[in-house]
N, C-alpha and C positions, 0 to 999 in steps of 0.2 A: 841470225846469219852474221849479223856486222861484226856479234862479240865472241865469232868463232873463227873469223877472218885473220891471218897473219899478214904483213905486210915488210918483203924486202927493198931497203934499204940501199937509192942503189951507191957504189964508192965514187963517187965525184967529190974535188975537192971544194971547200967551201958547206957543204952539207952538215958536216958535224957540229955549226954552228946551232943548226937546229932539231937536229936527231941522228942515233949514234951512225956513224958511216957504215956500210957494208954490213948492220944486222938487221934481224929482222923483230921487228914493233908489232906491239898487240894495240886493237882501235887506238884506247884511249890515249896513248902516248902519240896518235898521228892525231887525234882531233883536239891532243891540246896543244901543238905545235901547228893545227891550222892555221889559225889565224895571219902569223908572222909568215911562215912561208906564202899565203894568198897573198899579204902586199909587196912581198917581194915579186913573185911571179908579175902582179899588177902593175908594178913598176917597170919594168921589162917591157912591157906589152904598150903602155904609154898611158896616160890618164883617160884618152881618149876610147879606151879598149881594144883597139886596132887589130888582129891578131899578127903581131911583128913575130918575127923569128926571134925563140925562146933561145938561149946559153943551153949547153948540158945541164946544170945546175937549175936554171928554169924550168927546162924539160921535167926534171928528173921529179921535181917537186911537183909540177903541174900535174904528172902521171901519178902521182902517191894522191893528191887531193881527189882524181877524178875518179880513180880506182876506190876509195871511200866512200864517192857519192854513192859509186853505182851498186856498191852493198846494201845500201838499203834503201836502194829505189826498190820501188814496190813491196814495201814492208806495209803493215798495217798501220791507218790514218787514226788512230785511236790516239787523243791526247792525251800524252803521261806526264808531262812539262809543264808549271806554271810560267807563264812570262815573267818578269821580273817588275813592267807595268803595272799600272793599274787596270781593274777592269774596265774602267771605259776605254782605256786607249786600246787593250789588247783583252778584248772579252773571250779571244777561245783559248785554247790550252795547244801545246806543240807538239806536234808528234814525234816519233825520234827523226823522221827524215828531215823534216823543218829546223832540228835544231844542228843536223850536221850539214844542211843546204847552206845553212845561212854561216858554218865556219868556214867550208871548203870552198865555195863562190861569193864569198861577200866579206868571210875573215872577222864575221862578226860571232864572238861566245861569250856567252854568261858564263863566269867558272861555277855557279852554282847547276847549270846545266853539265856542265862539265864532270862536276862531283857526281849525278847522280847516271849519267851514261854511266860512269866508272864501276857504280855500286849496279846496273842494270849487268852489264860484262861479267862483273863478280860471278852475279845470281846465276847467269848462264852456264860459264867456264866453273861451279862448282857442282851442279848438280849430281847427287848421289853422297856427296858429304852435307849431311843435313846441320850442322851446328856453323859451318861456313857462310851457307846458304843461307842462313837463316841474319847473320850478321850482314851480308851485305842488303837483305832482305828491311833490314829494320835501316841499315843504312839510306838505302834509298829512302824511304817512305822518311824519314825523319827529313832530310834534304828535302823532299817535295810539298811536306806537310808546313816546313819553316816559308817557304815563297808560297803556299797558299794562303797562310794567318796572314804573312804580309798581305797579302791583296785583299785580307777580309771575306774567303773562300774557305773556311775551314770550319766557322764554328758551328754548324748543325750535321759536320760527316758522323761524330759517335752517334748523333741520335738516328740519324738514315741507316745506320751500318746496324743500331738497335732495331728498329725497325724490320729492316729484310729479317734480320734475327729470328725475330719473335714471328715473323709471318701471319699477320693475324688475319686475312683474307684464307691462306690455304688451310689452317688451324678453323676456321668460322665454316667453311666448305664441309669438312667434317664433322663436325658439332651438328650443323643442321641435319646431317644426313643419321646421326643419332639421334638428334631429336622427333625427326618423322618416324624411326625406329622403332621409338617410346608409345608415339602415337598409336603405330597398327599394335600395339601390344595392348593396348588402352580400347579397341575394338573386338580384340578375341575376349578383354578379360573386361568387362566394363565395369565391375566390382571395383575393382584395386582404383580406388582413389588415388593413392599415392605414384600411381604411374601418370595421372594425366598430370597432377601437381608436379611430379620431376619433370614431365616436358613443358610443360610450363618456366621453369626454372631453368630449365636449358637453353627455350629458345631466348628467354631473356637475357641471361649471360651470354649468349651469342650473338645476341644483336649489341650488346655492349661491348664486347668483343671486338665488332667487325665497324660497330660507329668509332674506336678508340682509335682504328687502322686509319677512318678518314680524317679524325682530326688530327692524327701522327702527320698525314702527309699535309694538313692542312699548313699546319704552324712549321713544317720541314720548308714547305715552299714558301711562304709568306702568302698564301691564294686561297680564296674560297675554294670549297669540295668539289665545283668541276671544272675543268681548262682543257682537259680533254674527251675523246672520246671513250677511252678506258675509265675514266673517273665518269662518265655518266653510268657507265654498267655499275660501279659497288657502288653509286649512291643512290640510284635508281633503286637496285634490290636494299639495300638496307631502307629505305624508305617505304618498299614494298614491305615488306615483313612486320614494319613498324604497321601500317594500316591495317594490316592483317591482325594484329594481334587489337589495336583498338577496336575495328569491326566486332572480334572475336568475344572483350569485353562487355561490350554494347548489348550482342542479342545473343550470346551463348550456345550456338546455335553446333559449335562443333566444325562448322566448313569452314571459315576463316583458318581456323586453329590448324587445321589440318593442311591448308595449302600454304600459310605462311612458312614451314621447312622448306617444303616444294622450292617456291618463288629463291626464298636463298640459297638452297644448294644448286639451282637451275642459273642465276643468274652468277652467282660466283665464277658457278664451272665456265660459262660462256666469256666472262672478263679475263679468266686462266687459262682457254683455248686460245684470248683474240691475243694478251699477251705475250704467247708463243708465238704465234704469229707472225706479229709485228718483231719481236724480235728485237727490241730497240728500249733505252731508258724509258719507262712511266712516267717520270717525271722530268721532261723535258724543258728547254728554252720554248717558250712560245712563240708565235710570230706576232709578228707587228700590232696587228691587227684585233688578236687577243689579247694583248698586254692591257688590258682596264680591270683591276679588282671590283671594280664598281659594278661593269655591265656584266662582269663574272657570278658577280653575288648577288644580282637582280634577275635580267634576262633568260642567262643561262637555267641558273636554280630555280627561276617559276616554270619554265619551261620543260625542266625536268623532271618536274611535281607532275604538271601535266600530264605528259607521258606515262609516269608511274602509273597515276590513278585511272590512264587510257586500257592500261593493259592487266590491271588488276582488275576491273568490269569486264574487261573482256573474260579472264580466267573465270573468275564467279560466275557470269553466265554460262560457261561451261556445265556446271552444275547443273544449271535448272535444265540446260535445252538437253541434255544426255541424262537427266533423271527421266525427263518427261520423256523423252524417248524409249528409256528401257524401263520404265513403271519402276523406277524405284524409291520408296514412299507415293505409291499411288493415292494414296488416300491419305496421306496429310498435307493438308492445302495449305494449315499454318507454315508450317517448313518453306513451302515455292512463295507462300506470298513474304516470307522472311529473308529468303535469296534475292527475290524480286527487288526489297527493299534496298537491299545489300546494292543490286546493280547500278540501281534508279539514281541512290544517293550518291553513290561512286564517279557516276557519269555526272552529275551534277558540279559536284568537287572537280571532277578533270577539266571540264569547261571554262570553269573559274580561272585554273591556274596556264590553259592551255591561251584564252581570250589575251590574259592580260601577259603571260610572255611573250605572246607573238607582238602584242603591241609595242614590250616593250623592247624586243628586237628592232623592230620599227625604226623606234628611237636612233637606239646604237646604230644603224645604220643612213640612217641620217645624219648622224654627229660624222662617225667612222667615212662614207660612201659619198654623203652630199644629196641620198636618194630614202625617202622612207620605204619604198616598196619598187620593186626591179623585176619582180617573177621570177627569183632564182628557184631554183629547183627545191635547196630549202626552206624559201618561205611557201614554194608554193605548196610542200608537207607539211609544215604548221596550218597555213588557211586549210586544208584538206583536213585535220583533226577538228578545228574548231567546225566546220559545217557538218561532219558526218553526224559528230554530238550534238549541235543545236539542232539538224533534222530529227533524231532521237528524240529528246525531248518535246520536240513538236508535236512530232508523230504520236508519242505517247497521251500528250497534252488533248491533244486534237480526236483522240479515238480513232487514227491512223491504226497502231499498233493496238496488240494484246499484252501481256506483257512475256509470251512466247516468242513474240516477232521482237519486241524490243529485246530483249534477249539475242537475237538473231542476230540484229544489227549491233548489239556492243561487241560480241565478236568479234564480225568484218569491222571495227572501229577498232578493234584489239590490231586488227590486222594491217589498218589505213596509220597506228600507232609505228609499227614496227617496220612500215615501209619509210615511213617520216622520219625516224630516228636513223637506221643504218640505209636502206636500199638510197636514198638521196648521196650515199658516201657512196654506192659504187658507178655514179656517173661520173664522176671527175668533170664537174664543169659547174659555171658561177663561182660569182666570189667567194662561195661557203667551200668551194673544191681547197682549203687545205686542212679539211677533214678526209679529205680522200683515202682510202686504202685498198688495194686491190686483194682480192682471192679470200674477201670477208665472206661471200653470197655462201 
């Protein structure tokens, strides 16, 4: 809108001093003559701000500044402007309103913001000549790309910009969805070796793949693999897939093999729905309260293991309790007590890493809060993981359970998983509430 706007000129004398009399100006020539005219105006008015009676000439100016504002009031808050600061003094970036607020009521411009309205104007006022277009186009970006190296804001954009490129989350989405492919091929034809060898081969470059994507945003961000809610879905599921295929190592059994696609194209696709979602950068500023790489790469990450290996025993027991239910391998016991083990060991592993993240939540919140434990709604999902598994194991331990009924309960523990991880994000309350996001259920 702004850099579609014309602007007359009105003929008062005295004006020509600082834009042509009686014609009419496109933005850029009224927002680089802002300045001077604001302290004129300003002077007139009294240092005081007062609002005195303006000259014609005051008037006339004062109406070309406010008529400018009001162009791009209500323009989009998206910042396209680097400050001219540093980023500590001015860590966010300026939108176009902030940088014509600040010359039409304060009389204050950067001529490098100056330069690059002009090449924004360009890009607008040329549309449909593409070789124009494309000059004020590099224009800008070179202007904006010069004030972000100054503030040391520049040097990892070609590798994020490689990054979205290459997409290797929605590229991995794919792949696994070929590789279980491979799999049911590898069930009609159980001869053809060389089908289960290629998905083998598959899901490995896939998970190579989709680990490359996290440590691209690792080293894009300077932060361990999670800081958000989004980065616990691809680390979770790459971590899931990884267990899956070692299980699948271990006892050859075939079910691992086959669910670890599963779990990746399941969890992708959900980090790529919540994505849309949200709507907003993945790789955001964090708040306050997150900013520790430390409690990022301890806390969070055991924590997260947890969960993985919460909902991987649950998945596995899927197996046994829906075999035993519709008789299928009725009569190989090897096989259920081979699942069995699969669950037993899983839930073991999840305790591990489930105990000693929450503990070391703890911690951080102690250091961070001044409180080791609060009853926030998040801790009280983590303590709710740790007791359903350590009753499991008791139960089992104790001759409580079968290993039908433990089976039972790693499920509803799959489930006690899944409400711990997201359902605590849709109450929006305690201090864990800037996890929050609404319309995830």
């Amino acid at each position: 809108a702004f850099a579609r706007a014309d602007y007359k000129v009105a003929d008062v004398a005295g004006i020509e001093k600082y834009l042509p009399r009686g014609k009419t100006i496109d933005f850029s020539a009224l927002l680089a003559a802002a300045p001077k005219m604001q302290a004129f105006v300003h002077s007139e008015r009294g240092h005081g701000g007062a609002e005195e009676k303006l000259s014609k000439l005051g008037q006339a100016m004062d109406d070309l500044l406010s008529g400018a504002f009001r162009t791009v009031q209500g323009t989009v808050t998206m910042g396209m402007l680097p400050p001219s600061g540093s980023v500590e003094a001015d860590p966010q970036w300026f939108a176009v309103h902030d940088v014509v607020g600040f010359a039409t009521m304060r009389g204050l411009l950067d001529p490098a913001h100056l330069e690059a309205m002009s090449s924004l104007e360009g890009m607008t006022n040329s549309v449909g000549k593409s070789s124009e277009f494309l000059r004020h186009a590099k224009e800008y970006h070179s202007r904006v790309k010069s004030l972000a190296e100054t503030r040391g804001e520049y040097q990892k954009i070609e590798q994020e910009v490689a990054f979205y490129e290459l997409d290797p989350f929605g590229k991995s989405l794919v792949f696994y969805l070929i590789a279980f492919a491979l799999l049911g091929m590898t069930w009609l034809r159980p001869q053809w070796r060389w089908l289960e060898i290629a998905a083998w081969v598959m899901l490995w470059g896939t998970l190579a793949l989709h680990t490359y994507g996290i440590v691209q945003r690792c080293l894009i961000r300077d932060r361990p693999p999670i800081s958000t809610l989004y980065e616990t879905v691809i680390f979770i599921t790459a971590t899931g897939v990884l267990t899956m295929l070692i299980i699948e190592h271990m006892n050859r059994r075939k079910v691992a093999l086959a669910m670890a696609p599963i779990v990746g194209a399941l969890g992708l696709f959900i980090g790529a729905r919540y994505e849309v979602l949200k709507g907003t950068d993945t790789m955001p500023q964090l708040v306050a309260v997150l900013d520790t790489n430390f409690w990022l790469a301890t806390h969070v990450t055991c924590i997260s293991i947890g969960y993985c290996a919460g909902l991987i025993a649950g998945l596995i027991a899927h197996v046994y309790v829906l075999g035993k239910v519709f008789r299928f391998k009725a009569n190989d016991q090897a096989f259920y007590r081979s699942v069995g083990k699969m669950v037993y060991g899983t839930i073991c592993f999840a305790l591990i890493f489930s105990l000693v993240g929450t503990i070391l939540g703890g911690i951080w919140a102690n250091d961070s809060w001044g409180r080791f434990w609060g009853w926030d709604p998040k801790e009280n999902g983590a303590l709710l993981i740790c007791i359903v598994q350590l009753a499991l194991l008791h139960g089992r331990m104790g001759g409580i359970f079968k290993m039908f009924g433990f089976c039972q309960g790693a499920i509803i523990g799959g489930m006690v998983v899944a409400f711990s991880w997201w359902g605590v994000n849709l109450l929006g309350i305690g201090l864990h509430s800037y996890g929050f996001t609404s319309g995830i259920m």
